[in-house]
C-alpha positions in Angstrom: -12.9 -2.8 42.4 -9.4 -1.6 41.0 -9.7 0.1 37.3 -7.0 -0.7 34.7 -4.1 1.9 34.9 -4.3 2.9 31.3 -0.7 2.6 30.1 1.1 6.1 28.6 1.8 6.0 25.0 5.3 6.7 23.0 6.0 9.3 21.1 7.3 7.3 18.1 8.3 8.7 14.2 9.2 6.6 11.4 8.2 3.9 8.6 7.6 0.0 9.5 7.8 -2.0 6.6 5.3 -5.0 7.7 5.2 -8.7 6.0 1.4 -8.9 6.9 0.6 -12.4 7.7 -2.5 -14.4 6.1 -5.7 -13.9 7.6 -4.9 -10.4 9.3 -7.1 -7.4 8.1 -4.4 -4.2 7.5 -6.1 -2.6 10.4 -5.8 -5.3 12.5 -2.2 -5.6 11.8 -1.5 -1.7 12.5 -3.3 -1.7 15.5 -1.0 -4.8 16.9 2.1 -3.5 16.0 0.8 -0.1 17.5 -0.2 -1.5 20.8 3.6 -3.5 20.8 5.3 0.1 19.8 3.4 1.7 22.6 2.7 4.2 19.7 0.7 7.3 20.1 -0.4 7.6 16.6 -0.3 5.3 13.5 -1.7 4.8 10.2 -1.3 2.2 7.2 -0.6 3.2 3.1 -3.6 0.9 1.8 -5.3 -1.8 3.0 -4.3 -5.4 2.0 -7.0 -7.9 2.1 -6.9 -10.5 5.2 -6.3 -12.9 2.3 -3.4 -11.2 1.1 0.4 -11.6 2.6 3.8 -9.0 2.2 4.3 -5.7 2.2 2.7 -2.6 4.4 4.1 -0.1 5.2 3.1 1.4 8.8 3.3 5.2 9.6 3.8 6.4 13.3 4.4 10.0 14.4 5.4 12.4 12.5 5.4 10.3 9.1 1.2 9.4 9.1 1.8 13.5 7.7 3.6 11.7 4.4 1.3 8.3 4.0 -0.6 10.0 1.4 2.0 9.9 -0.7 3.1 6.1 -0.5 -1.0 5.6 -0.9 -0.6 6.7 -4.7 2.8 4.7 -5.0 2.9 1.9 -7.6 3.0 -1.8 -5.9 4.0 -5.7 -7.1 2.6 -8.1 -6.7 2.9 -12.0 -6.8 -1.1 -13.5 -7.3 -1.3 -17.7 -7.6 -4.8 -17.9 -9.7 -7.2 -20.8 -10.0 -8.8 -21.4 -13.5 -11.6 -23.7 -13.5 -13.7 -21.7 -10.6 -15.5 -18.3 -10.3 -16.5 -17.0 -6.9 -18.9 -14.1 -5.4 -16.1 -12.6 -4.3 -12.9 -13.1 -6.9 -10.7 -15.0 -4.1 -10.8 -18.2 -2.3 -12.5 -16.5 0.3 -16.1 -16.4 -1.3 -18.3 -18.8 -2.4 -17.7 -20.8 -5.5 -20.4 -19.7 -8.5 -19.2 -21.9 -11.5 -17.3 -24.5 -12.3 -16.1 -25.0 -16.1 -13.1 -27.2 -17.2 -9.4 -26.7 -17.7 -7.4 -26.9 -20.9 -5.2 -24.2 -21.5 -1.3 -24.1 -22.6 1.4 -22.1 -21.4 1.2 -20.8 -24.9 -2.4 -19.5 -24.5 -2.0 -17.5 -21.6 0.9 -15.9 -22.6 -0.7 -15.1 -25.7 -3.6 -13.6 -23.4 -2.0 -11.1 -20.9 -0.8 -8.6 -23.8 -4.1 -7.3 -23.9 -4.0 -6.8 -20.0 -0.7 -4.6 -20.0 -0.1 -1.0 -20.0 -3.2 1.7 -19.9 -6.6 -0.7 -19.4 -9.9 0.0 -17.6 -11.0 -2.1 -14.7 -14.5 -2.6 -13.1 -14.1 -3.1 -9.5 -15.5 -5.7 -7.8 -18.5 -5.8 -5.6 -16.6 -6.9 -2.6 -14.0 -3.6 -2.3 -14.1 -0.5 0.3 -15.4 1.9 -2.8 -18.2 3.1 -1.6 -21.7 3.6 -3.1 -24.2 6.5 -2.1 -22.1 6.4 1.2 -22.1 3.1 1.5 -18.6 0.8 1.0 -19.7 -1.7 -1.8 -18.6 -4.9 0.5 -21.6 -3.9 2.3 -24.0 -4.0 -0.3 -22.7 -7.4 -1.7 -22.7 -8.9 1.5 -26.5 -7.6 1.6 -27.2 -9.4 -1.7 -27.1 -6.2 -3.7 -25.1 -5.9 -7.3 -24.7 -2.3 -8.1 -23.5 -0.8 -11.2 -20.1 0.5 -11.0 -18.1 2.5 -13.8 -14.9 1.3 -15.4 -11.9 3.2 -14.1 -7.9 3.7 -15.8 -5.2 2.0 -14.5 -1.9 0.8 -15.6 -0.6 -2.5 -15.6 3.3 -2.0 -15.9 4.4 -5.3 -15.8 2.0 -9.0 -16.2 4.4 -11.6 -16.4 3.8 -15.5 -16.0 6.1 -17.2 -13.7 4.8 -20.9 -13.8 1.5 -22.8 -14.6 0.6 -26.4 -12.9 -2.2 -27.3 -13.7 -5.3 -25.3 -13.4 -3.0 -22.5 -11.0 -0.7 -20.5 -12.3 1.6 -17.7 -11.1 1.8 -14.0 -11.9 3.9 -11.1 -11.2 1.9 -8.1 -11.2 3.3 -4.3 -11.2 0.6 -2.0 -11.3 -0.7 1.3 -10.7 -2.2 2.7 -7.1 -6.3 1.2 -7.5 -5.7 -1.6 -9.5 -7.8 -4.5 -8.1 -5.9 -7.8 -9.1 -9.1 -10.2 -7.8 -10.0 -8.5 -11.0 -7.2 -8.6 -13.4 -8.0 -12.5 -12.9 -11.8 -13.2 -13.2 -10.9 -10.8 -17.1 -8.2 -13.4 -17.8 -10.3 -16.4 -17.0 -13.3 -14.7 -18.7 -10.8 -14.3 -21.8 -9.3 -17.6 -21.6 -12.9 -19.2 -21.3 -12.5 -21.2 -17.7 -13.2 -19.0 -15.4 -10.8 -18.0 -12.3 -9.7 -16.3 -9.0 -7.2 -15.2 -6.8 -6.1 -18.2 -4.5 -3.3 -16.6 -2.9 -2.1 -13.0 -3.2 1.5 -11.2 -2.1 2.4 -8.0 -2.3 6.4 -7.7 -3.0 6.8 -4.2 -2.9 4.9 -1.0 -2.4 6.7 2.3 -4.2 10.2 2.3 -2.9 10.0 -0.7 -0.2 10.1 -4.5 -0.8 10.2 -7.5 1.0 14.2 -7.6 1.8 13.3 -4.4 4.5 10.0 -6.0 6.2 9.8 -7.4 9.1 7.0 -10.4 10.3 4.6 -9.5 13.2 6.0 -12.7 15.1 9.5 -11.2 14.8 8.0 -8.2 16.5 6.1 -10.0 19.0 9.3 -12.5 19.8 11.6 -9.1 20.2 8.7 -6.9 22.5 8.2 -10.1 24.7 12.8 -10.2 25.4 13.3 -6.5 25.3 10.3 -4.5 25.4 9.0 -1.7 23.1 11.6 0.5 22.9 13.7 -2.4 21.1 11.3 -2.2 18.0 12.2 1.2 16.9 15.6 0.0 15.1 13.2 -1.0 12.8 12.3 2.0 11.9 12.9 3.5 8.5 13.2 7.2 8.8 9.7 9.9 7.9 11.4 10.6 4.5 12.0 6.5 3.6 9.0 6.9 1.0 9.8 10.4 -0.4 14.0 9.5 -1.7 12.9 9.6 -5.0 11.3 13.3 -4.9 14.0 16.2 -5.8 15.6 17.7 -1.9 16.0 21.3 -0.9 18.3 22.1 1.7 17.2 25.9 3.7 19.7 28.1 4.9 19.5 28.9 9.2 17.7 31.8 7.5 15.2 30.1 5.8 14.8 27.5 7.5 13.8 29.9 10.4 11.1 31.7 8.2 9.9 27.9 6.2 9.1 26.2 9.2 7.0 29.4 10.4 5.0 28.8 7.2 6.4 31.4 4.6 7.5 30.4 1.1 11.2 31.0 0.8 13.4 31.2 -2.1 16.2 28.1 -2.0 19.3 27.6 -4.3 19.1 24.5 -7.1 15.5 24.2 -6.6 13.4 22.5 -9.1 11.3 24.9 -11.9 7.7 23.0 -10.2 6.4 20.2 -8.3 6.8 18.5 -4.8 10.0 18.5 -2.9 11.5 16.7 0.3 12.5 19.6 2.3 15.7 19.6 5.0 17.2 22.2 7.4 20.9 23.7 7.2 21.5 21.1 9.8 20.8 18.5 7.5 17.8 17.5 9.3 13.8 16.6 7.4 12.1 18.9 7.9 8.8 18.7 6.0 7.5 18.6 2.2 7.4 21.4 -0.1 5.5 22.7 -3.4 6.9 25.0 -6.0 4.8 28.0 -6.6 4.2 30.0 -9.2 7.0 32.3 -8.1 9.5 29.9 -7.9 9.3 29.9 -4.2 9.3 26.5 -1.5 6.2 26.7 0.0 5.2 24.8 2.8 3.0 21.5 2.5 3.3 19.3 5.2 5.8 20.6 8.1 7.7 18.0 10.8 6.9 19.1 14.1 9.6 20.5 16.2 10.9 18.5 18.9 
């Protein structure tokens, strides 16, 4: 009996911005477009539900060392909520609880969502990867179980309403890293007095990327099957995509020499504190940095020589 040659993997750095498709669990989608990538490693910067659609940004190589950073980056979204009906689980995936009638204005909710903007506190649901005495919440509901969980800050930048038919309406959503928006809508039906859920849910941009640099997993698929996996990586973003917005250091050959050996080194037109992007004299990223109390660039998170 022949055994499966198990194919080599890539060596393969860089950012994939993803348009997630409907019905897809983040993992899921990652480990797809790892397998067509023939990637070695890979990671995602927070999960979108299977019900959700738009932006994820993939990490392979080198850049899963920066994906904590896009993890605590602010994201948009675009949520299409259904007044009239609660369900067990906040979306049009779970089971509906309660039906109550429909009569609110244009005029009401946008006299509603003030109270939802800025610094607010949030209960998350039961159905959410927190976990509970080790155990993720989803598993508990799933069990039956309703546990008590504690408020927690987060910041609503941006609640906007961009149409109402009927009993659905339309929202644009910029908030903070944690914010649960199957949430944000069961409060606003609770405060209108209907009821409601998230029917649909897509995210339009995570920090610094957006839809206009994504890329579908059929378009990946379509492009693997003609040309193969090396063809996907022009569709790579470079490690330091999600970092432009951080002040840059450039090292001397000196430095650069004793940095990447992991010693703090002293670097002209650096900042008085705080994280850094880091590149060599040859122009090149190189790593992250932190400021210490000395004023120095000390060495976070270092690229990997090649």
């Amino acid at each position: 009996m022949s055994q499966q040659v198990k194919r080599k993997r890539r060596s393969v750095s860089g950012i994939l911005i993803l348009d997630k498709p409907l019905g897809v669990s983040s993992n899921g989608a990652l480990q797809k477009v790892r397998w067509l990538f023939n990637s070695d490693k890979g990671g995602h910067t927070g999960s979108l539900d299977p019900l959700a659609t738009g932006v994820l940004p993939l990490c392979f190589g080198e850049a899963t060392k920066f994906s904590r950073y896009l993890l605590d980056a602010d994201k948009v979204y675009e949520a299409d909520v259904r007044l009239g009906q609660t369900t067990d689980t906040g979306d049009a995936e779970g089971q509906v609880v309660e039906i109550r009638p429909v009569s609110v204005t244009r005029e009401q909710i946008e006299a509603v969502l003030p109270q939802f903007r800025g610094d607010i506190m949030q209960v998350p649901p039961m159905y959410s990867a927190l976990k509970q005495d080790g155990q993720p919440l989803y598993k508990l509901a799933r069990a039956g179980e309703v546990v008590e969980r504690k408020a927690r800050p987060v910041h609503i930048a941006e609640l906007s309403l961009l149409s109402l038919d009927g009993d659905l309406l339309r929202l644009r959503v910029s908030c903070s890293k944690g914010t649960y928006i199957r949430t944000l809508a069961e409060d606003i039906g609770a405060v209108l007095g209907c009821g409601a859920h998230v029917a649909g849910l897509r995210r339009t941009q995570a920090g610094p990327f957006d839809l206009s640099q994504s890329i579908t997993l059929d378009q990946l698929i379509a492009l693997h099957e003609e040309q193969g996996s090396e063809a996907l990586d022009v569709h790579l973003l470079p490690s330091d995509a999600g970092l432009l917005d951080w002040p840059a250091v450039t090292l001397t050959e000196h430095t650069t020499f004793y940095w990447q050996n992991g010693q703090p080194v002293r670097a002209p037109g650096a900042p008085a504190s705080g994280l850094v992007r880091v590149y060599s004299h040859a122009q090149e990223f190189i790593g992250v940095a932190e400021i210490d109390d000395d004023g120095l660039v000390a060495p976070r998170r270092l690229i990997r020589s090649q």
